[in-house]
Backbone bond lengths (Angstrom), bond angles and torsions (degrees), N, CA, C in turn:
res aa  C-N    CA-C-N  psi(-1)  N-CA   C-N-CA  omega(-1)  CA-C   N-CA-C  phi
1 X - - - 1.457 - - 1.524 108.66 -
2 X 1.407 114.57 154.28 1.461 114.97 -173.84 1.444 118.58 -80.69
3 X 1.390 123.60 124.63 1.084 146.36 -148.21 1.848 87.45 -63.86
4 X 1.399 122.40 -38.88 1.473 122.88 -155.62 1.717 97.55 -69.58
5 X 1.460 102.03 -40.48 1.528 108.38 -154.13 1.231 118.25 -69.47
6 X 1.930 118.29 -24.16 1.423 121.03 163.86 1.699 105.84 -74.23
7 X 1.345 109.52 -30.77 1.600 104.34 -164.91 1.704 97.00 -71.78
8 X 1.667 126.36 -43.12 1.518 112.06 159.05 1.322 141.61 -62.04
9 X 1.459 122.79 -31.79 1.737 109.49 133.43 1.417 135.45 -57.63
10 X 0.839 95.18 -21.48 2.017 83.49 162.58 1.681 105.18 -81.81
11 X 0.954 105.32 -42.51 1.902 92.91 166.77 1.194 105.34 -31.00
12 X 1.398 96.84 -77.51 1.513 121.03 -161.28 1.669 107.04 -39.46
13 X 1.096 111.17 -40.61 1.952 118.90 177.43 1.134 103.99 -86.18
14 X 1.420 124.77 -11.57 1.808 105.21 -179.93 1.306 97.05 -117.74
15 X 1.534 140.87 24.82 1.294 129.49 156.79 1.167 108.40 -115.87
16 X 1.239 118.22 -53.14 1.437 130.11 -177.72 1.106 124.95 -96.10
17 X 1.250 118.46 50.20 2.117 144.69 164.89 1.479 95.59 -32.88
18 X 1.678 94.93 -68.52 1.888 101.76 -174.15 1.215 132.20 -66.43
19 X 1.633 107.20 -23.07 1.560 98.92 -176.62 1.744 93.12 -74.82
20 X 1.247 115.67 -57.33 1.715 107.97 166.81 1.153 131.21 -16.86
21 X 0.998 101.32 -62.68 1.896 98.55 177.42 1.388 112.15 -81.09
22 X 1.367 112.06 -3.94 1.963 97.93 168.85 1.353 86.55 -74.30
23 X 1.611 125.90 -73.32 1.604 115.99 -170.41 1.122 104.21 -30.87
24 X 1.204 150.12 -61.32 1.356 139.80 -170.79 1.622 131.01 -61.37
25 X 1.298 100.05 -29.69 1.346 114.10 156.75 1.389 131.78 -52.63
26 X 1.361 116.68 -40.49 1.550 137.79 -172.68 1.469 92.47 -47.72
27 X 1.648 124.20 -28.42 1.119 97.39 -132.22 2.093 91.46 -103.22
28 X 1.320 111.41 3.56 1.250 121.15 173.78 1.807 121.73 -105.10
29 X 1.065 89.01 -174.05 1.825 90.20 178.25 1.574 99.07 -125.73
30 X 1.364 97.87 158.11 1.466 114.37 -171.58 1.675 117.69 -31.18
31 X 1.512 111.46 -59.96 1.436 97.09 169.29 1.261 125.09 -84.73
32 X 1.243 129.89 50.44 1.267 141.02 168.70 1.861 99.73 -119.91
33 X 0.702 98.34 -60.22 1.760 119.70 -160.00 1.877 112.33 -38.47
34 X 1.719 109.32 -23.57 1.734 101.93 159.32 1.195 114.53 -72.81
35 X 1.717 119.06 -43.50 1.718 107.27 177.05 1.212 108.17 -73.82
36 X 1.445 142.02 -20.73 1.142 126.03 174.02 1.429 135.72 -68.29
37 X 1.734 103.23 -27.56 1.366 119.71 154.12 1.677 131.75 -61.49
38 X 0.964 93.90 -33.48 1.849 102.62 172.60 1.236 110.53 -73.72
39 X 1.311 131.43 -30.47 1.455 150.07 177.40 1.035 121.28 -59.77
40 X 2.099 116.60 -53.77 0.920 110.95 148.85 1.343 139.52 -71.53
41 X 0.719 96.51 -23.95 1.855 107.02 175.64 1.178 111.35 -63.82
42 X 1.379 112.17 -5.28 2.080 92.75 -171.61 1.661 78.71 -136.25
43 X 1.533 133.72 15.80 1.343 126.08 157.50 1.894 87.69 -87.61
44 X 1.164 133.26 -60.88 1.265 123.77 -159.98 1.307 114.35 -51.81
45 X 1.530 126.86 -28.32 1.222 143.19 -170.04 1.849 91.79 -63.98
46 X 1.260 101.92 -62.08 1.552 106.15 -163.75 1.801 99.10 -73.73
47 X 1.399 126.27 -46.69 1.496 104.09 157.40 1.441 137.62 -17.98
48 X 1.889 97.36 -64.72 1.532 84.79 177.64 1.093 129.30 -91.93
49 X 1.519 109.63 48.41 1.631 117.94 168.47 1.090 109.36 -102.88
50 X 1.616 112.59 -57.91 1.777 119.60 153.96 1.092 117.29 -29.58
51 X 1.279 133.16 -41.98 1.876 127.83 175.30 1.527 115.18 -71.54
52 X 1.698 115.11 -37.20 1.422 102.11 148.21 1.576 140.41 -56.79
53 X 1.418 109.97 -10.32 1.284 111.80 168.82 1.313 98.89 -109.10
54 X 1.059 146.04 11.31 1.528 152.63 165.69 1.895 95.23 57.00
55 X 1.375 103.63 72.75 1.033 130.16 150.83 1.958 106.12 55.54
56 X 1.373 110.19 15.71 1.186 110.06 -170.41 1.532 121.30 -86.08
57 X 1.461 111.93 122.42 1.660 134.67 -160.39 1.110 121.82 -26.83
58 X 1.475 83.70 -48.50 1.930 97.88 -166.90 1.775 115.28 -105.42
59 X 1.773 116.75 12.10 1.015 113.76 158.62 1.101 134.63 -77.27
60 X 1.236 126.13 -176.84 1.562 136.62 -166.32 1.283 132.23 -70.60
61 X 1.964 96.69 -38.95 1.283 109.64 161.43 1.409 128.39 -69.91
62 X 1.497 119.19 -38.40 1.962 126.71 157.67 1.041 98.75 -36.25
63 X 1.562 136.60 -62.35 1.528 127.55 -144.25 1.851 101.65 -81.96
64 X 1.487 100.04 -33.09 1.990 100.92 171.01 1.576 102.18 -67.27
65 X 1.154 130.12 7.91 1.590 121.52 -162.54 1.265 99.93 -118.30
66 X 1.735 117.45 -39.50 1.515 123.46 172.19 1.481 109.01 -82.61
67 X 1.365 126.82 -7.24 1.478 123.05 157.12 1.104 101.57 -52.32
68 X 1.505 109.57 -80.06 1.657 108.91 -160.58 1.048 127.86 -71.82
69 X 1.368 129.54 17.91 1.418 149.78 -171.27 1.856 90.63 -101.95
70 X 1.395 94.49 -48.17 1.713 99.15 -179.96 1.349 114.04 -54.84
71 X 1.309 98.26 -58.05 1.795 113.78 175.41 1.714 120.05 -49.86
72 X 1.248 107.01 -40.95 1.239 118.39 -179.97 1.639 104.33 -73.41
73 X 1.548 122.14 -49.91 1.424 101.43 174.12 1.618 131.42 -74.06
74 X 1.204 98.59 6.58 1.916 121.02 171.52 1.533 103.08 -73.48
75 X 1.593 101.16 -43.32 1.495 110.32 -169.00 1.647 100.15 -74.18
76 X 0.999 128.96 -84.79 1.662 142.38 -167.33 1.783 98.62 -38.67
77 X 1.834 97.44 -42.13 1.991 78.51 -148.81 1.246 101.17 145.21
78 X 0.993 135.25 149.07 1.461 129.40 176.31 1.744 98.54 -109.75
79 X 1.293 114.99 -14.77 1.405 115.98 173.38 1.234 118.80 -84.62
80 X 1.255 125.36 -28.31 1.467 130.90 173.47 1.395 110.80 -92.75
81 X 1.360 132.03 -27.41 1.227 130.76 137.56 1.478 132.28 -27.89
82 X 1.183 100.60 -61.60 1.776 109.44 -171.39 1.459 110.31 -87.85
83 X 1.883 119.80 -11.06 1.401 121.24 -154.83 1.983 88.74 -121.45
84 X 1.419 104.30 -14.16 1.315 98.91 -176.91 1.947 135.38 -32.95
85 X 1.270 110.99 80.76 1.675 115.31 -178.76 1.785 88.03 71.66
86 X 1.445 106.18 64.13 1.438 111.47 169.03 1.534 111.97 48.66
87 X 0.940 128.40 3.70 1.673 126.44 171.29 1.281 90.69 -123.23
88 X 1.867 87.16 -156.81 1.407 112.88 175.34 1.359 118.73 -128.46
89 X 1.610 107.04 132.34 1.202 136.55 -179.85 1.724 111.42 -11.28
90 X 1.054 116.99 -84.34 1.060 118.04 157.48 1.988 147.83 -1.19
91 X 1.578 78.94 -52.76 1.836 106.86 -179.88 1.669 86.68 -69.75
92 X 1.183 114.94 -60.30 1.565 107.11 -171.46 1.599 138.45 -35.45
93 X 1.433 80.63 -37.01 1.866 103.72 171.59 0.950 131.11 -24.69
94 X 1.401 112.86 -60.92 1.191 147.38 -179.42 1.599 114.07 -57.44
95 X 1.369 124.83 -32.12 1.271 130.60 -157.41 1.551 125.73 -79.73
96 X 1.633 105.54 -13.14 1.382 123.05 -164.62 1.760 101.17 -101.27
97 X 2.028 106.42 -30.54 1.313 100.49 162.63 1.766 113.08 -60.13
98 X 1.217 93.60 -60.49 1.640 83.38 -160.03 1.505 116.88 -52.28
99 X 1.122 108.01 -26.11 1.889 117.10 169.31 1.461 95.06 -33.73
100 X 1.791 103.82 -56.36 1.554 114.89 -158.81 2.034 112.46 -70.36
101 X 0.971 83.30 -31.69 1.768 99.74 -172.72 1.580 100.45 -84.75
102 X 0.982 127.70 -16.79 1.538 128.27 166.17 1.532 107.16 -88.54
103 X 0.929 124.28 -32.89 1.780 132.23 -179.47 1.270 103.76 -66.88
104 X 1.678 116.17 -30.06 1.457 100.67 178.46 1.687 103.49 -138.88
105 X 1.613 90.95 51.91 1.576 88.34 149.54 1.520 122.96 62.92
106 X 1.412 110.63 5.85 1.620 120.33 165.70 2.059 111.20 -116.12
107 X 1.239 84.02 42.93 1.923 83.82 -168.34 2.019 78.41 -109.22
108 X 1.120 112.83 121.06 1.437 117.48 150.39 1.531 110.73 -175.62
109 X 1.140 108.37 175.82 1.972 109.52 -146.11 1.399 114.16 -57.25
110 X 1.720 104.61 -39.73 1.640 111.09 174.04 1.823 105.30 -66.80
111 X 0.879 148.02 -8.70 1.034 140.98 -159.01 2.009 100.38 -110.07
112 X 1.730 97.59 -53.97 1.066 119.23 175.81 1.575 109.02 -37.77
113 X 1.445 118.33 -70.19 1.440 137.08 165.95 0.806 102.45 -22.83
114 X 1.468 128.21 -70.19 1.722 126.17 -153.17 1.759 105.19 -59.58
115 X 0.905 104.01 -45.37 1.440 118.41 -164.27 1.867 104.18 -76.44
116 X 1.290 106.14 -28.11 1.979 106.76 -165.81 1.974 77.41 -96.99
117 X 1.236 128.63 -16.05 1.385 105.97 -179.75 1.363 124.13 -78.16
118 X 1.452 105.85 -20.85 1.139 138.27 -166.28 1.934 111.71 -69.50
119 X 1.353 85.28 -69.98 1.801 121.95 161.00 2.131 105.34 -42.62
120 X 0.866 97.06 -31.78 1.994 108.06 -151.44 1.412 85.53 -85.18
121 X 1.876 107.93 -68.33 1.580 113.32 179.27 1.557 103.95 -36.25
122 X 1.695 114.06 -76.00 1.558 113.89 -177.27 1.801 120.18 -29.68
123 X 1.338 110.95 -50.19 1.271 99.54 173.21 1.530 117.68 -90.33
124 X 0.980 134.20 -15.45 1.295 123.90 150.35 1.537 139.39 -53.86
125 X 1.354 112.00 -27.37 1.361 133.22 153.91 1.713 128.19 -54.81
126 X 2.468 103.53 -45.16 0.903 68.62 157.76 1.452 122.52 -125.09
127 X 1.017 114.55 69.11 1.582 126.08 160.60 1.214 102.03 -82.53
128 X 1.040 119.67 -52.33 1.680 144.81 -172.48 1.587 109.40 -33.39
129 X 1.679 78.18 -59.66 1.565 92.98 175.98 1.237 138.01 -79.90
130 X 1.212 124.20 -18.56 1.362 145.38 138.27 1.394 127.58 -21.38
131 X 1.710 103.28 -59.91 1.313 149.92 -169.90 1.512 93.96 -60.74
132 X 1.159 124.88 -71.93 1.445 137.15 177.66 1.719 113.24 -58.37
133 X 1.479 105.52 -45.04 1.888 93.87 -176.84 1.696 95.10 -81.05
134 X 1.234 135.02 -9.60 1.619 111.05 164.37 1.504 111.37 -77.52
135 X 1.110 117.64 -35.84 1.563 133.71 -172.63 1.832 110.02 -57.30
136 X 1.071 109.77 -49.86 1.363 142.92 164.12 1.418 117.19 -50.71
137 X 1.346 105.39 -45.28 1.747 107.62 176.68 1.525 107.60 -108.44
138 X 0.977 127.70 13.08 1.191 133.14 167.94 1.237 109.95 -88.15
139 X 1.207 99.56 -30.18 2.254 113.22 -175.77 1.012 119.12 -71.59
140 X 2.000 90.71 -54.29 1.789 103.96 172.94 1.246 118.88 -59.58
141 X 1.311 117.47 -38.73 1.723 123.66 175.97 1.754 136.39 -58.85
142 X 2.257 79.00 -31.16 1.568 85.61 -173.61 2.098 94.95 -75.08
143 X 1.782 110.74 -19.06 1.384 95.07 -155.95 1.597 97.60 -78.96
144 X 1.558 106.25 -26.13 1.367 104.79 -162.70 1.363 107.51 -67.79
145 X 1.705 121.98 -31.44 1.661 117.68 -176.49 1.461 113.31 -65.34
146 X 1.543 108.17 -15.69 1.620 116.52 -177.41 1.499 111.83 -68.44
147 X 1.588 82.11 -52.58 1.879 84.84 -179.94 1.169 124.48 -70.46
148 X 1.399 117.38 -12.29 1.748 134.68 163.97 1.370 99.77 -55.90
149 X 1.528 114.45 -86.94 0.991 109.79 174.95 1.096 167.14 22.11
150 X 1.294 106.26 -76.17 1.367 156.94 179.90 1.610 140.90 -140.39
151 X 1.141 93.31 16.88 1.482 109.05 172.72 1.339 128.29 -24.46
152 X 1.324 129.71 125.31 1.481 140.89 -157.00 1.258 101.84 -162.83
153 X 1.844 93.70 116.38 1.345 122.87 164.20 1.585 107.40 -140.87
154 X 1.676 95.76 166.75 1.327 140.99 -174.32 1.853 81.31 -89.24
155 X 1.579 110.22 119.57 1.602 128.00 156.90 1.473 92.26 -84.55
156 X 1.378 151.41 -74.72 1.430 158.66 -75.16 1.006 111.62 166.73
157 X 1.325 125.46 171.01 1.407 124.86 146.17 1.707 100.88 -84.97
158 X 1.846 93.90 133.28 1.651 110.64 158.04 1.882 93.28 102.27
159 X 1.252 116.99 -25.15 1.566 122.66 -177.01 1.483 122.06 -136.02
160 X 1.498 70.85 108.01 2.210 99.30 -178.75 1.623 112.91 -84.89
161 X 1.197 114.33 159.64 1.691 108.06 169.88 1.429 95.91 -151.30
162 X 1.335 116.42 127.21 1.430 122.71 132.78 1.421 125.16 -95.50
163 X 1.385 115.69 139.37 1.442 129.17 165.32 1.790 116.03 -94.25
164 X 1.625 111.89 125.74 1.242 104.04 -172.78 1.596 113.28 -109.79
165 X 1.306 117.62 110.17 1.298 104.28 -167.27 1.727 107.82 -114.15
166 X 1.507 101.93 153.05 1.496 103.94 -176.74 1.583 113.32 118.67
167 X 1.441 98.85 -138.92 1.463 125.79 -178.89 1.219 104.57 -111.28
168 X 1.964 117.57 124.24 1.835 93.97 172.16 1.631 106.60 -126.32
169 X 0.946 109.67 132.93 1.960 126.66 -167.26 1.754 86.72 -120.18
170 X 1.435 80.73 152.19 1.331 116.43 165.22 1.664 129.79 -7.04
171 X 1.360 83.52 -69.95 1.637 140.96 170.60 1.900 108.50 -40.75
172 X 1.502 90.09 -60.45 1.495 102.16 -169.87 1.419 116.88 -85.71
173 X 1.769 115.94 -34.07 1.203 110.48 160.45 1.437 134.56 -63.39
174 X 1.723 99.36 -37.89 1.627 95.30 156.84 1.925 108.83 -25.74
175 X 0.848 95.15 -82.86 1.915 107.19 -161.62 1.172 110.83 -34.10
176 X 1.732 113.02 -58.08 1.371 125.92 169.18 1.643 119.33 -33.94
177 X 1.361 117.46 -65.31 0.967 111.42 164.04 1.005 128.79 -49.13
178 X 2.082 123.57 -60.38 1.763 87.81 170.71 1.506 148.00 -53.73
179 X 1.389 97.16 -23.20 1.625 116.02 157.81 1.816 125.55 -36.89
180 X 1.551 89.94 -67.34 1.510 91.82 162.45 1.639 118.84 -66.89
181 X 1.652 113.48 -40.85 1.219 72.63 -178.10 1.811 139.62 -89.37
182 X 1.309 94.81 2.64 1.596 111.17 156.24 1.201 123.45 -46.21
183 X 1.858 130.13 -59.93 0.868 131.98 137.92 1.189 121.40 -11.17
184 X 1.204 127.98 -83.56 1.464 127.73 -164.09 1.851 105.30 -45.66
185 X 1.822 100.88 -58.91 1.456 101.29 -170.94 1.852 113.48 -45.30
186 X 1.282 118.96 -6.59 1.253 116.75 -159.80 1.702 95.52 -115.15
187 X 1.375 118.43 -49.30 0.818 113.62 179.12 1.774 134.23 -61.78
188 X 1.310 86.81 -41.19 1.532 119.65 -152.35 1.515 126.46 45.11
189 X 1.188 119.16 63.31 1.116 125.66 -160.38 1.823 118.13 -96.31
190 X 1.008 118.51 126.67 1.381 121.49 -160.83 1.706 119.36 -58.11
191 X 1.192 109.99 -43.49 1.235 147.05 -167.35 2.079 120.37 -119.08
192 X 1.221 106.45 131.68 1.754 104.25 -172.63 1.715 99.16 -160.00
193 X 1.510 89.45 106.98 1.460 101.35 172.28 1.733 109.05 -76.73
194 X 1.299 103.18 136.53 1.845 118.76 175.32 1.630 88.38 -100.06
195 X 1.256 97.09 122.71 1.858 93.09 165.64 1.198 103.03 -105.49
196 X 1.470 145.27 119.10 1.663 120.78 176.40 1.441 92.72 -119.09
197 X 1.625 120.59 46.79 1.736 99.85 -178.66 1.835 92.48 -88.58
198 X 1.324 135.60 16.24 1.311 122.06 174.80 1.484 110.23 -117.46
199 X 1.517 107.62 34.94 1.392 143.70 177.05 1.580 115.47 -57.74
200 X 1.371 134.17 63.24 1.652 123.64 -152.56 2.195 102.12 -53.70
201 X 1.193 85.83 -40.78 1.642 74.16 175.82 1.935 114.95 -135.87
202 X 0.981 124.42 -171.50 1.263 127.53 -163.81 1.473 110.54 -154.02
203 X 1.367 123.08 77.56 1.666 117.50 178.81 2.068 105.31 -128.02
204 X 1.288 97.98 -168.86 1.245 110.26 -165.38 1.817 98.69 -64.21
205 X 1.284 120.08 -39.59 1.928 130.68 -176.11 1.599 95.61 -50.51
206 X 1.626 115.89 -69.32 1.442 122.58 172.47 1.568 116.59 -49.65
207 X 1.119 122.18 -63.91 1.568 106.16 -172.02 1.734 107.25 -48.91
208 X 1.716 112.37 -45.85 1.519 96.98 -177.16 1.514 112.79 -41.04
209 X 1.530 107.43 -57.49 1.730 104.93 -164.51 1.495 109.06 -72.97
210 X 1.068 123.33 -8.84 1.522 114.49 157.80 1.535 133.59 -85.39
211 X 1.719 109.64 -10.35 1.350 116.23 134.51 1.141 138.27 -74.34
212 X 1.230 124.34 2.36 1.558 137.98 -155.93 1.803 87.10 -116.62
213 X 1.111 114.15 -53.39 1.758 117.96 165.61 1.532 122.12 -67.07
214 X 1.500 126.09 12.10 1.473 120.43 -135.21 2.333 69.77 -143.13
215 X 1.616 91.35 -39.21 1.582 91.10 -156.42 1.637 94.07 -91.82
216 X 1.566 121.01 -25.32 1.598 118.08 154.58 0.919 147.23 -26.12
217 X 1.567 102.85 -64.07 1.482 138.46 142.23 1.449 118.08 -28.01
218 X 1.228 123.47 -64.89 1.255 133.28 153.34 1.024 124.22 -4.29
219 X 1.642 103.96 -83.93 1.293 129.77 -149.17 2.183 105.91 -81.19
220 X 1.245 94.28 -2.34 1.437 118.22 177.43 1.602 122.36 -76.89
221 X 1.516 78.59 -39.87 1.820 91.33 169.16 1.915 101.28 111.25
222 X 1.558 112.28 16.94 1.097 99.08 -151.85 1.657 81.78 -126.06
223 X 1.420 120.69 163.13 2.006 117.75 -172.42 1.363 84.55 -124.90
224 X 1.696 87.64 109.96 1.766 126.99 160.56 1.764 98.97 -59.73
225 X 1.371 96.00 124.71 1.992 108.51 168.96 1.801 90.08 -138.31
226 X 1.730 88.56 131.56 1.340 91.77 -168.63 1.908 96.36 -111.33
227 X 1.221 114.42 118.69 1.409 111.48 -170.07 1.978 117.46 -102.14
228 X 0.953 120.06 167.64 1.415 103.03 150.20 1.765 94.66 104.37
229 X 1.474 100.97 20.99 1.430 99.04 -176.76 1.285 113.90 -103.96
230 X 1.832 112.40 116.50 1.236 130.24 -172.79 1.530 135.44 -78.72
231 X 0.979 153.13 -175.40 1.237 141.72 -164.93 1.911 103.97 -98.61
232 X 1.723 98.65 -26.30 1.581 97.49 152.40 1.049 126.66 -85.02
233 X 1.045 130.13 -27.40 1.696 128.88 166.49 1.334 112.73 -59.56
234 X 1.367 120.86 -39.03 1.539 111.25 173.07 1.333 128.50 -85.97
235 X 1.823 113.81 2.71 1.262 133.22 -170.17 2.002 85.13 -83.25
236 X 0.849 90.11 -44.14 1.979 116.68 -153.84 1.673 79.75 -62.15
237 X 0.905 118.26 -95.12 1.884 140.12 -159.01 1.731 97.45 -33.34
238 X 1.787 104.63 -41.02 1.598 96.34 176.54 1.368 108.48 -63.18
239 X 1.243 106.13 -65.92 1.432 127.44 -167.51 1.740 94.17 -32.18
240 X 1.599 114.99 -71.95 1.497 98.72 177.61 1.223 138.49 -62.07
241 X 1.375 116.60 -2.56 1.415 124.80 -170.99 1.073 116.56 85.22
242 X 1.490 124.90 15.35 1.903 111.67 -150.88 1.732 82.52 -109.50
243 X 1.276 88.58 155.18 1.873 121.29 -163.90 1.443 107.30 -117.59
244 X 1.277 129.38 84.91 1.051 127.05 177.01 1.384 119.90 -68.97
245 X 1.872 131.24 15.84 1.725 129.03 133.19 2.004 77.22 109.69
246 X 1.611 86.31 -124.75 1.247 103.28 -169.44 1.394 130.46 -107.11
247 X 1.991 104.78 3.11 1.320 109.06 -156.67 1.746 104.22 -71.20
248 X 1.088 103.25 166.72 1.545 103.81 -162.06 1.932 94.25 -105.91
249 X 0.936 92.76 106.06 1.578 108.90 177.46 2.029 126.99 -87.51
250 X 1.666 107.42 122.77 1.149 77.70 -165.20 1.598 87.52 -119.94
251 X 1.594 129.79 171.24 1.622 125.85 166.95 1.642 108.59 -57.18
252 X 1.183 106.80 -43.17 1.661 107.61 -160.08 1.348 109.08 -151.46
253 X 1.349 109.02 137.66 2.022 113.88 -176.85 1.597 105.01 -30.36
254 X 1.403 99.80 -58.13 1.419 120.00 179.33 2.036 100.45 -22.15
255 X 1.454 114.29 -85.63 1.054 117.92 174.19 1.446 136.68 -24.05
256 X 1.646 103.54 -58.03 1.479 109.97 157.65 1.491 137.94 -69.65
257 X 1.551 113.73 -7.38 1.421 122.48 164.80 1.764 94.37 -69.43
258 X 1.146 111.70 -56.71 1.905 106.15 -169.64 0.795 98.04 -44.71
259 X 1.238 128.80 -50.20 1.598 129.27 -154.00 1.916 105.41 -60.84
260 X 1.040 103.51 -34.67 1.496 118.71 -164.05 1.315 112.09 -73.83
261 X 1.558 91.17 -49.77 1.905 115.16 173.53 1.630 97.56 -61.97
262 X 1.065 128.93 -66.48 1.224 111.49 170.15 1.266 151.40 0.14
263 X 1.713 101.27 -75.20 1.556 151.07 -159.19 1.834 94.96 -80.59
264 X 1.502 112.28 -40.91 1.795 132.27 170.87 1.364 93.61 -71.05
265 X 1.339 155.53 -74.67 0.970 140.25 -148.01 1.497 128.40 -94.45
C-alpha cells in the first residue's frame, strides 16, 4: 500500500479530530452526543496508532484498538453495541473517515478496502468474542444448574447424600444416577442418603425413577436411605397406592444419620 496514503489519513485524524466527530455526531440525538463525542475522540486516538502501523492485523496497536472496542461495548451495552442503527457499532466508525478521505480526494476502492478490511476484521473479532463469552456461560450455567439440582456430597467417610430437587423424569434421573454413580466409584461410600423432600410432585412416573436410583445404589454395593419424607408425600404415595418395595425411608437426614451411627457402633 502507498506509503503517502496512510501518511494523508493520519493528517486527516490529526487535524481534523472535530470535523470527525461532527460526522460522527450526526448520527445521535442531543442527549447522546457528549458521550458520543468522548467515544470518538478516544477511538481516533487509538486509530492513529493503527495508521502508524499502517493498519496491520496482527500488530500491537489493532489489539489496543480491539481492547477498547471491548471496553467500550461493556460501557454502552452489548445490545446497543451489536444492534447499533441495525448493525454494529463498530462498522459505523469507519464512515465519518471516508466522508473525510473523499473530501480530499484519497477515497477510491484500493484505499477504501484497506481501511473497510481493517474495520470488518475489528468487528468480526468482536462477534467472535461475544460468540465465545455466551458459549462459555451457557456451559458454566448448564453445569452449575446440574450441581443445583442435584447436589452430591461426601457427609463422612462411608456416607454420601444427594438432595433431589424439582421435577424428576426419566430423562433427569438417567444423569442423576450416573452422577451418583460416579460418586460412589470414587468415593466408595457405604451408605447415600436420597433426600427428595424438595420433591415438587409425587406420582406413580417419580416413585419408579426413584426406585430405579434407590436399586443403582444398590447394585453399587452401597445402602440407599431415602430421607425427606413429608407428611404430604406420605399423604400422596397412600392416596395412590404406590409401594415404595423395600427402600428404607427416613422423615429427615437427621433420622437416617442415627440410624447409621447406630449400625457403626
Amino acid at each position: 500500500m502507498n506509503e503517502v496514503f496512510y501518511k494523508e489519513l493520519k493528517e486527516i485524524v490529526t487535524n481534523q479530530s472535530e470535523e470527525l466527530i461532527g460526522y460522527w455526531l450526526e448520527y445521535f440525538d442531543d442527549v447522546q452526543k457528549d458521550e458520543a463525542y468522548r467515544y470518538y475522540d478516544d477511538f481516533l486516538g487509538f486509530f492513529e496508532e493503527c495508521l502508524e502501523s499502517k493498519l496491520d492485523l496482527k500488530s500491537d496497536e489493532r489489539d489496543a484498538m480491539f481492547l477498547f472496542l471491548t471496553k467500550l461495548q461493556e460501557t454502552i451495552g452489548t445490545e446497543s453495541f451489536f444492534h447499533f442503527k441495525d448493525s454494529v457499532y463498530s462498522c459505523y466508525l469507519k464512515f465519518p473517515l471516508f466522508r473525510a478521505m473523499d473530501n480530499a480526494s484519497i477515497f477510491n476502492l484500493k484505499n477504501a478496502s484497506v481501511v473497510t478490511a481493517f474495520f470488518e476484521s475489528l468487528t468480526s473479532s468482536l462477534m467472535l468474542n461475544e460468540h465465545q463469552k455466551n458459549t462459555k456461560f451457557k456451559e458454566e450455567s448448564g453445569q452449575e444448574l446440574q450441581q443445583r439440582e442435584a447436589p452430591l456430597n461426601e457427609l463422612w467417610d462411608d456416607v454420601s447424600m444427594v438432595s433431589i430437587v424439582g421435577t424428576l423424569d426419566s430423562d433427569r434421573v438417567l444423569k442423576i444416577i450416573d452422577k451418583v454413580l460416579d460418586f460412589l466409584e470414587q468415593k466408595g461410600s457405604s451408605y447415600v442418603i436420597i433426600d427428595i423432600g424438595a420433591i415438587f410432585d409425587i406420582n406413580s412416573e417419580v416413585t419408579n425413577q426413584i426406585m430405579k436410583l434407590n436399586n443403582a445404589v444398590h447394585f453399587m454395593g452401597a445402602v440407599p436411605m431415602l430421607t425427606g419424607i413429608t407428611k404430604n408425600i406420605a399423604k400422596s404415595l397412600t392416596h395412590l397406592n404406590i409401594s415404595l418395595g423395600d427402600i428404607k425411608t427416613f422423615p429427615t437426614t437427621k433420622a437416617a444419620l442415627k440410624v447409621i451411627l447406630d449400625a457403626k457402633n
